[in-house]
RODOTOR-788164 format. One record per residue (C-alpha): chain; residue in one letter; residue number from 1; x, y, z. Coordinates in Angstrom, 2 decimals, decimal comma. Layout:
! residues N
<site segu="A" lumpa="A" baza="NUM" x="X" y="Y" z="Z"/>
...
END
This chain:
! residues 209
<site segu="A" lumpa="X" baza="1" x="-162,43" y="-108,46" z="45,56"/>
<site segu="A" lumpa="X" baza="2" x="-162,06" y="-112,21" z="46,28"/>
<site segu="A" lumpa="X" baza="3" x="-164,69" y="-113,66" z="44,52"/>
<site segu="A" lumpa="X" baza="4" x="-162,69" y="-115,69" z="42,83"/>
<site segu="A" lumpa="X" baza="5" x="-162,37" y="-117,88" z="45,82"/>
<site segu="A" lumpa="X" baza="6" x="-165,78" y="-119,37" z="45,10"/>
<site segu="A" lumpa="X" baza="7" x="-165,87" y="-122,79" z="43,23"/>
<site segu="A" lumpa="X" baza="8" x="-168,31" y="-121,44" z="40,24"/>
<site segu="A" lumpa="X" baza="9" x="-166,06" y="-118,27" z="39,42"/>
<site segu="A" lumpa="X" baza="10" x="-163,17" y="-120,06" z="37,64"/>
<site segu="A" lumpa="X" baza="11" x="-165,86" y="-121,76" z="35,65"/>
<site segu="A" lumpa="X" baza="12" x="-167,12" y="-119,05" z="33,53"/>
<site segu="A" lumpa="X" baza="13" x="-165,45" y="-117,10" z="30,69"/>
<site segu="A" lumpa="X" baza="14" x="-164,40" y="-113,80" z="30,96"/>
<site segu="A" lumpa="X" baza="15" x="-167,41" y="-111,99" z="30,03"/>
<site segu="A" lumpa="X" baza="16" x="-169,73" y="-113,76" z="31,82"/>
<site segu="A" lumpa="X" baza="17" x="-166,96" y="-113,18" z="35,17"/>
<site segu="A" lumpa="X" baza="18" x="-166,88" y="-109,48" z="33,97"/>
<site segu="A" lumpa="X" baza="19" x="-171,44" y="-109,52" z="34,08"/>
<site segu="A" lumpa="X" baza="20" x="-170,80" y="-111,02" z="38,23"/>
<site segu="A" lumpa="X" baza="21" x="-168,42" y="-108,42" z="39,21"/>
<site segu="A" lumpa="X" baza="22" x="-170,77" y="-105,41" z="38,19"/>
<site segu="A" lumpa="X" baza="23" x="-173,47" y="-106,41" z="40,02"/>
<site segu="A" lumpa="X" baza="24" x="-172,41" y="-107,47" z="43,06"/>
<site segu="A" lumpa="X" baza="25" x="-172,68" y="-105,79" z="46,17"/>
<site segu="A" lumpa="X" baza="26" x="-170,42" y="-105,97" z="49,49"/>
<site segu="A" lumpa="X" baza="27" x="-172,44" y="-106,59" z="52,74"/>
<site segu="A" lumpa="X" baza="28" x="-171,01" y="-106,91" z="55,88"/>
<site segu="A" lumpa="X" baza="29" x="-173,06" y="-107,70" z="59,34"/>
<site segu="A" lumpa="X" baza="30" x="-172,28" y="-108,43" z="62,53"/>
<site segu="A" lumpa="X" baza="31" x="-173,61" y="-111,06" z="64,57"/>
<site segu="A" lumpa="X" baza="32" x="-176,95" y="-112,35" z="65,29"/>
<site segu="A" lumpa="X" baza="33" x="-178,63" y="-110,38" z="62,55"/>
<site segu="A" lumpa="X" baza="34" x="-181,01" y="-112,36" z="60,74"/>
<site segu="A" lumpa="X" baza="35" x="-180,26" y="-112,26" z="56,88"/>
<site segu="A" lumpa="X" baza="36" x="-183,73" y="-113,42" z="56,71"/>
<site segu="A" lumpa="X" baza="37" x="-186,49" y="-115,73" z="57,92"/>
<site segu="A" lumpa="X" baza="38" x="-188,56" y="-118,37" z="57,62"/>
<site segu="A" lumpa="X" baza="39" x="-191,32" y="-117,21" z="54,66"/>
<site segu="A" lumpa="X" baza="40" x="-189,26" y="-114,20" z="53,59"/>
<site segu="A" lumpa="X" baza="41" x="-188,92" y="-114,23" z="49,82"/>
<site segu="A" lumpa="X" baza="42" x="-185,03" y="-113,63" z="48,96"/>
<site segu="A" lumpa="X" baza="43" x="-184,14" y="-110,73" z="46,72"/>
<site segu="A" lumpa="X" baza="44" x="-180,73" y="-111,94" z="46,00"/>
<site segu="A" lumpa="X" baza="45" x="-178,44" y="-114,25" z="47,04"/>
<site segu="A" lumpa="X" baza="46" x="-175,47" y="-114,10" z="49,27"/>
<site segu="A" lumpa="X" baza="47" x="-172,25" y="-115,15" z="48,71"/>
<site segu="A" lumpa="X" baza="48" x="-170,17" y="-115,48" z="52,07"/>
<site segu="A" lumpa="X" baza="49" x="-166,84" y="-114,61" z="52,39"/>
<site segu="A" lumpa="X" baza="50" x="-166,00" y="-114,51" z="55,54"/>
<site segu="A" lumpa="X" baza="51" x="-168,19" y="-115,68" z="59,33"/>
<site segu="A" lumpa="X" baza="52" x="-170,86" y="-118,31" z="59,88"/>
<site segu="A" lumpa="X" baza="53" x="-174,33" y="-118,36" z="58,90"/>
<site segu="A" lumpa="X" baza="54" x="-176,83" y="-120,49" z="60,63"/>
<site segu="A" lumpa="X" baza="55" x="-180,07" y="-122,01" z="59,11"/>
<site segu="A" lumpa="X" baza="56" x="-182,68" y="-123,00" z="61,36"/>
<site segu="A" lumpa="X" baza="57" x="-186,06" y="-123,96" z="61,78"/>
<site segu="A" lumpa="X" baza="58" x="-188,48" y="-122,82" z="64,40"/>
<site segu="A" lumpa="X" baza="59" x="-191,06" y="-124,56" z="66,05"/>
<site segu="A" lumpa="X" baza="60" x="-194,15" y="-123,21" z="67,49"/>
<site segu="A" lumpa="X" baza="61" x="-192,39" y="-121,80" z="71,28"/>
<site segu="A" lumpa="X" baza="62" x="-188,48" y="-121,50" z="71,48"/>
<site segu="A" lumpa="X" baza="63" x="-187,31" y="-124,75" z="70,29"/>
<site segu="A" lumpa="X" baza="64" x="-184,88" y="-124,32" z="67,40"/>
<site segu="A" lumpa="X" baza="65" x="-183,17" y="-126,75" z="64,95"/>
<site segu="A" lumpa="X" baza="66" x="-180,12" y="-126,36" z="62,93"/>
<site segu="A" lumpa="X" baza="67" x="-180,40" y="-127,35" z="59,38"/>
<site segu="A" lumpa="X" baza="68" x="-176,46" y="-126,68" z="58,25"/>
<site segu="A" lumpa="X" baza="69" x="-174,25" y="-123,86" z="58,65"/>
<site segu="A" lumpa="X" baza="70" x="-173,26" y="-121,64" z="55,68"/>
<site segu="A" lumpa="X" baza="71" x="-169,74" y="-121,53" z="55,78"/>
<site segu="A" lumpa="X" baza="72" x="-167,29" y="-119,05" z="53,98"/>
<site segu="A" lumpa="X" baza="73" x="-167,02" y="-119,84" z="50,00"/>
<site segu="A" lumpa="X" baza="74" x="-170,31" y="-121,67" z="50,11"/>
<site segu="A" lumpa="X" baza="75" x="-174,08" y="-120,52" z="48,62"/>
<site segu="A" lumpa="X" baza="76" x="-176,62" y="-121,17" z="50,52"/>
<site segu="A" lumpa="X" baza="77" x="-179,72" y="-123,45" z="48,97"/>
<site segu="A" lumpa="X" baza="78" x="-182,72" y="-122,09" z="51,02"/>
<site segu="A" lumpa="X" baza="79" x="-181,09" y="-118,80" z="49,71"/>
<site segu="A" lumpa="X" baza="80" x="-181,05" y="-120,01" z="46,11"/>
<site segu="A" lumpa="X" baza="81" x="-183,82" y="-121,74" z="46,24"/>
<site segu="A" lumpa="X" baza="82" x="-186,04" y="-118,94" z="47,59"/>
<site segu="A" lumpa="X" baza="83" x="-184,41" y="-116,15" z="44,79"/>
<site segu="A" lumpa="X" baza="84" x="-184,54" y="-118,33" z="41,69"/>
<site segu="A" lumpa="X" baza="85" x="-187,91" y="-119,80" z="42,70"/>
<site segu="A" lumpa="X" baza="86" x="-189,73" y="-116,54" z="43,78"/>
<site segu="A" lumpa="X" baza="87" x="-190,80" y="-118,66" z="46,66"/>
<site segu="A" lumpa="X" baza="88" x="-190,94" y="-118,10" z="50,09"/>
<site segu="A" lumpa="X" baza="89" x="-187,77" y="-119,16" z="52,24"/>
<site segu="A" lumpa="X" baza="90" x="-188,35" y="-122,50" z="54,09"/>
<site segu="A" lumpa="X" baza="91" x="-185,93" y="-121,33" z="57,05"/>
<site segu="A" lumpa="X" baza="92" x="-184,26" y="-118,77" z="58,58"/>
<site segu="A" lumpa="X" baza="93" x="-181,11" y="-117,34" z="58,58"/>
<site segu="A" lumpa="X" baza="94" x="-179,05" y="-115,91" z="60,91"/>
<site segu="A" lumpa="X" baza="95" x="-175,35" y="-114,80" z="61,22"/>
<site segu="A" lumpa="X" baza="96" x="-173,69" y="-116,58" z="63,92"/>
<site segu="A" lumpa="X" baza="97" x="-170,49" y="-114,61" z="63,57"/>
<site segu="A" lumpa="X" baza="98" x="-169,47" y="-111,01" z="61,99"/>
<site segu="A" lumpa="X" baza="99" x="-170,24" y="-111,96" z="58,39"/>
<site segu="A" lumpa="X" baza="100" x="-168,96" y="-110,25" z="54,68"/>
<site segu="A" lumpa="X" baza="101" x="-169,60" y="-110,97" z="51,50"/>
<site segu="A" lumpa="X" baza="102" x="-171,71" y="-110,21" z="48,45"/>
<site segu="A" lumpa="X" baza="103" x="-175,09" y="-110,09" z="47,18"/>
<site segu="A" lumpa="X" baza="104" x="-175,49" y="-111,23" z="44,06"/>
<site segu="A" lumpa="X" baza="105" x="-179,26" y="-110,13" z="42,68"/>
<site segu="A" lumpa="X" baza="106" x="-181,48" y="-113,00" z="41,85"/>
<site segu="A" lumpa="X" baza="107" x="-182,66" y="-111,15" z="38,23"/>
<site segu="A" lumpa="X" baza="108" x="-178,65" y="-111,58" z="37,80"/>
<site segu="A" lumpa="X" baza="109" x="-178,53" y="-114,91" z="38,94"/>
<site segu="A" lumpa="X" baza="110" x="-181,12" y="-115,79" z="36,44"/>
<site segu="A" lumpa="X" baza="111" x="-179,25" y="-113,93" z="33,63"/>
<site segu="A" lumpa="X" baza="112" x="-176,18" y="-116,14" z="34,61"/>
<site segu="A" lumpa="X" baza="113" x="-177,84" y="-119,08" z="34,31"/>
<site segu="A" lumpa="X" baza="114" x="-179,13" y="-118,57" z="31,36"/>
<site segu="A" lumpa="X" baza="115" x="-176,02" y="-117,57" z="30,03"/>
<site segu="A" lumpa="X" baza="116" x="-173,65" y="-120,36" z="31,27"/>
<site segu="A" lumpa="X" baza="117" x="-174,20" y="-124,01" z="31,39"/>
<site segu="A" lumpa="X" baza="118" x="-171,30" y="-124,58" z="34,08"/>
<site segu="A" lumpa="X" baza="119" x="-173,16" y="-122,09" z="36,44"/>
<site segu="A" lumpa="X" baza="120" x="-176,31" y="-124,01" z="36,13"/>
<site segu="A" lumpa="X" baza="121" x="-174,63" y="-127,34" z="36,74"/>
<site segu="A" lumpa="X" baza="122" x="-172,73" y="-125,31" z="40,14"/>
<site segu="A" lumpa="X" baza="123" x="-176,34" y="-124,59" z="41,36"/>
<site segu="A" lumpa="X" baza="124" x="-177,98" y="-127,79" z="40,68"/>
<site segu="A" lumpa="X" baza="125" x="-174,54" y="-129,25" z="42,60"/>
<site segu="A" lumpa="X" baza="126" x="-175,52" y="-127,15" z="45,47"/>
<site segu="A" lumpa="X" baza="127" x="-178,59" y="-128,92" z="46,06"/>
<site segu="A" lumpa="X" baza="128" x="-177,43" y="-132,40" z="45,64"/>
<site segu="A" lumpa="X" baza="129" x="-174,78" y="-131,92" z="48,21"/>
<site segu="A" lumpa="X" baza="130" x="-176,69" y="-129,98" z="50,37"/>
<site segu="A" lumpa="X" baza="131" x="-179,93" y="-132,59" z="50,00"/>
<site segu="A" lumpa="X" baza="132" x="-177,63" y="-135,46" z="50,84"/>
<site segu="A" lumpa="X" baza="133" x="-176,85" y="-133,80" z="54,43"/>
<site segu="A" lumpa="X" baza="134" x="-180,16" y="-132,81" z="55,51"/>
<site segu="A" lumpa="X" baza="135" x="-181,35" y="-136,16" z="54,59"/>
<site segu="A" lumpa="X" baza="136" x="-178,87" y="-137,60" z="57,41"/>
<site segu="A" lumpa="X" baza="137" x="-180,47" y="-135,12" z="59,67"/>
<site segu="A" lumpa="X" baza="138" x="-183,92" y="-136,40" z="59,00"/>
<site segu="A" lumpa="X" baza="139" x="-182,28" y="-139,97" z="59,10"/>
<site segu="A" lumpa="X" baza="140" x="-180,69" y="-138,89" z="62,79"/>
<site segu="A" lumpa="X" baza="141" x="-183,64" y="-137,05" z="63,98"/>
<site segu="A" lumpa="X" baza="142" x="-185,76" y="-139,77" z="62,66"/>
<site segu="A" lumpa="X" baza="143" x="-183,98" y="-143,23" z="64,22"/>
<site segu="A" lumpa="X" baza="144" x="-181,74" y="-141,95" z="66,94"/>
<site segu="A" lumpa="X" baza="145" x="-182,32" y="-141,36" z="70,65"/>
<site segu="A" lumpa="X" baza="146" x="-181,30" y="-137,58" z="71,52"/>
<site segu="A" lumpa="X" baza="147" x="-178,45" y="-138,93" z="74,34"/>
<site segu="A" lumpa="X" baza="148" x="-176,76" y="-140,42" z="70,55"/>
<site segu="A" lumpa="X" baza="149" x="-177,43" y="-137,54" z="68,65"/>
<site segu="A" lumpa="X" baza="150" x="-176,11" y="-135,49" z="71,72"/>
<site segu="A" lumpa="X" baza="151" x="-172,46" y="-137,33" z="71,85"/>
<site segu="A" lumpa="X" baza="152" x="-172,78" y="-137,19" z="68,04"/>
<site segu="A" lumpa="X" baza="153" x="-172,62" y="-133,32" z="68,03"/>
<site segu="A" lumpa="X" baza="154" x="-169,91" y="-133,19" z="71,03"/>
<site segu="A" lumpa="X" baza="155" x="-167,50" y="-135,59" z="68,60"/>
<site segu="A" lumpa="X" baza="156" x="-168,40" y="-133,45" z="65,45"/>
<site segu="A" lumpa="X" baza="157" x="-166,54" y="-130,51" z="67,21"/>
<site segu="A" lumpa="X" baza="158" x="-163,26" y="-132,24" z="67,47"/>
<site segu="A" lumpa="X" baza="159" x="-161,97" y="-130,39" z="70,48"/>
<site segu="A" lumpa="X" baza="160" x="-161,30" y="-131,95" z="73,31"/>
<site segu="A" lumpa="X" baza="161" x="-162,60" y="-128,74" z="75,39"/>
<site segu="A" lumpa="X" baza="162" x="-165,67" y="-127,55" z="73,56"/>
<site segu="A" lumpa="X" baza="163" x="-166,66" y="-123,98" z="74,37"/>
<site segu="A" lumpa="X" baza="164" x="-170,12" y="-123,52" z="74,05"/>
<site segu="A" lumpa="X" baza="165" x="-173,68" y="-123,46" z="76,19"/>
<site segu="A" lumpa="X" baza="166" x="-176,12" y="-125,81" z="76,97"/>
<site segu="A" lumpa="X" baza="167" x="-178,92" y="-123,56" z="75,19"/>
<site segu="A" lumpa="X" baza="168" x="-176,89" y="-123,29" z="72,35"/>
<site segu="A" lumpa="X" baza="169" x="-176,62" y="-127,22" z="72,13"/>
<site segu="A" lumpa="X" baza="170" x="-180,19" y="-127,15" z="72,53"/>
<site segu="A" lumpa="X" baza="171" x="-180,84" y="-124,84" z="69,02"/>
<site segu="A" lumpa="X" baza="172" x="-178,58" y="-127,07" z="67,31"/>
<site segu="A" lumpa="X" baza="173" x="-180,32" y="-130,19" z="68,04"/>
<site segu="A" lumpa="X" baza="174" x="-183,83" y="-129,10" z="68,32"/>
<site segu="A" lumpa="X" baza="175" x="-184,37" y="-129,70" z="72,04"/>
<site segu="A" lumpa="X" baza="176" x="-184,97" y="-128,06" z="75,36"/>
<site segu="A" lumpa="X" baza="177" x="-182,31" y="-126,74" z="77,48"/>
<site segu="A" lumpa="X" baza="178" x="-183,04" y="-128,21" z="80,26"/>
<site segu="A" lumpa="X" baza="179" x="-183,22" y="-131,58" z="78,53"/>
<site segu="A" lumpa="X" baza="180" x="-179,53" y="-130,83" z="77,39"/>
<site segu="A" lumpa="X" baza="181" x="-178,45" y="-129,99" z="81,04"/>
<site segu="A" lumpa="X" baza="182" x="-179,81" y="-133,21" z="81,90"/>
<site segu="A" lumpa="X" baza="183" x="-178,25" y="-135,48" z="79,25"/>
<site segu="A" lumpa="X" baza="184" x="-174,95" y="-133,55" z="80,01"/>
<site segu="A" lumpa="X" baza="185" x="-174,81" y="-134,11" z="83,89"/>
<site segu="A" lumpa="X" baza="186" x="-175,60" y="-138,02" z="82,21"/>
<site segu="A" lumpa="X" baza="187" x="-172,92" y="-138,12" z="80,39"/>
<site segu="A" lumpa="X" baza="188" x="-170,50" y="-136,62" z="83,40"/>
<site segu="A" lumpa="X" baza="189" x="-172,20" y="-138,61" z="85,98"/>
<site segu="A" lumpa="X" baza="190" x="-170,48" y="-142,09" z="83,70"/>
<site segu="A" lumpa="X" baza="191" x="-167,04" y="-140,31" z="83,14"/>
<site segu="A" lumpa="X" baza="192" x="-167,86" y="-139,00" z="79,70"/>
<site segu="A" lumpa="X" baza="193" x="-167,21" y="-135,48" z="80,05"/>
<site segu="A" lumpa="X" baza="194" x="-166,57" y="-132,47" z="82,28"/>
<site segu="A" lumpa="X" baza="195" x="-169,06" y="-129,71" z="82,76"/>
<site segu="A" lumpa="X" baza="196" x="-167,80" y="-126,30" z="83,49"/>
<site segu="A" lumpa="X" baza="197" x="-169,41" y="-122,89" z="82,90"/>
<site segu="A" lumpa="X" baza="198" x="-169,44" y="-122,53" z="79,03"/>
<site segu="A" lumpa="X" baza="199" x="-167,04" y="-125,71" z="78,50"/>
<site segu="A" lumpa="X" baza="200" x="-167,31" y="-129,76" z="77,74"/>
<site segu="A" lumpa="X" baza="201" x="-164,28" y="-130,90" z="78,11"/>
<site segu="A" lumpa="X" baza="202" x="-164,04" y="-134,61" z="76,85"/>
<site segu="A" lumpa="X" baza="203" x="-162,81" y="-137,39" z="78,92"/>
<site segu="A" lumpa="X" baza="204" x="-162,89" y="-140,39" z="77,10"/>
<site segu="A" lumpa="X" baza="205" x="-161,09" y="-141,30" z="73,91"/>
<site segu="A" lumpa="X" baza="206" x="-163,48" y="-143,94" z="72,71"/>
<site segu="A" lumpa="X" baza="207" x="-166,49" y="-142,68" z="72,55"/>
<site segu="A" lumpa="X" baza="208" x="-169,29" y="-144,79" z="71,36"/>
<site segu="A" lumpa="X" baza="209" x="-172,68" y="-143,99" z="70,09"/>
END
């Protein structure tokens, strides 16, 4: 069991690291499954070992948005929030790799908290990191043209040669393909990148946006 590769674990004492070990339970999905969605209330909360989760938001067709990525070690906050709060979840969540990891019941998490004052300030940390990041993607979505936010995800890879799909590109910045397709051919019409059949590759070393 590697649970103790999460950031909270080494914070408690050893009963209260004895009282997480007995209740959790291993999960393990593959990809695409949808951990839950948007208005689902959470009956526990996972802790992610290993894969990718995605959290989105839909709108009313096809058009999806990416609000983070759950990434291994890390505790999701729609998650949390949804368990602890007994409210429904405000997105959806959906493995974008073979995921493992634990569930960890929300009467449990409760418990914890309770019990340990270090757990409760590793949840309420959650949410202030978390908080700050969606905030910038309010701030981005807000005040910047999609072409900017477009060369802004293409540098957050940092590949050179980015392997991915234009409808993917699309979920992650809450667009249209064929918008994407068109900002793409844009941006390899000026010598910005290369299109090829699932690849970016990019051409310039100064990019700016």
């Amino acid at each position: 069991m590697q649970i103790t590769s999460f950031g909270f674990f080494e914070m408690l004492n050893e009963q209260e690291r004895q009282f997480v070990k007995e209740r959790l339970k291993k999960v393990s999905l593959p990809s695409s499954s949808i951990l839950f969605f948007n208005g689902d209330s959470c009956e526990g909360i996972l802790l992610l070992e290993k894969g990718k989760v995605r959290l989105y938001l839909q709108g009313d067709g096809d058009e999806t948005i990416t609000l983070y990525h759950l990434m291994p070690n890390e505790q999701c906050i729609v998650n949390t929030s949804s368990a602890l709060s007994n409210t429904p979840a405000i997105a959806t969540a959906e493995a974008a790799t073979d995921i493992e990891g634990w569930l960890f019941p929300k009467d449990a998490v409760k418990e914890l908290m309770a019990r340990s004052p270090k757990y409760q300030e590793y949840i309420f940390s959650l949410f202030t990191v978390r908080l700050a990041s969606l905030a910038e993607i309010i701030e981005d979505i807000k005040f910047s043209r999609l072409r900017v936010r477009l060369l802004r995800w293409l540098l957050a890879q940092n590949e050179k040669e980015i392997l991915t799909t234009h409808k993917h590109i699309a979920e992650e910045l809450g667009s249209a393909r064929v918008v994407i397709s068109r900002l793409l051919k844009t941006l390899e019409n000026d010598g910005t990148i290369e299109l090829s059949r699932g690849k970016i590759v990019i051409k310039r070393d100064n990019v700016c946006v």
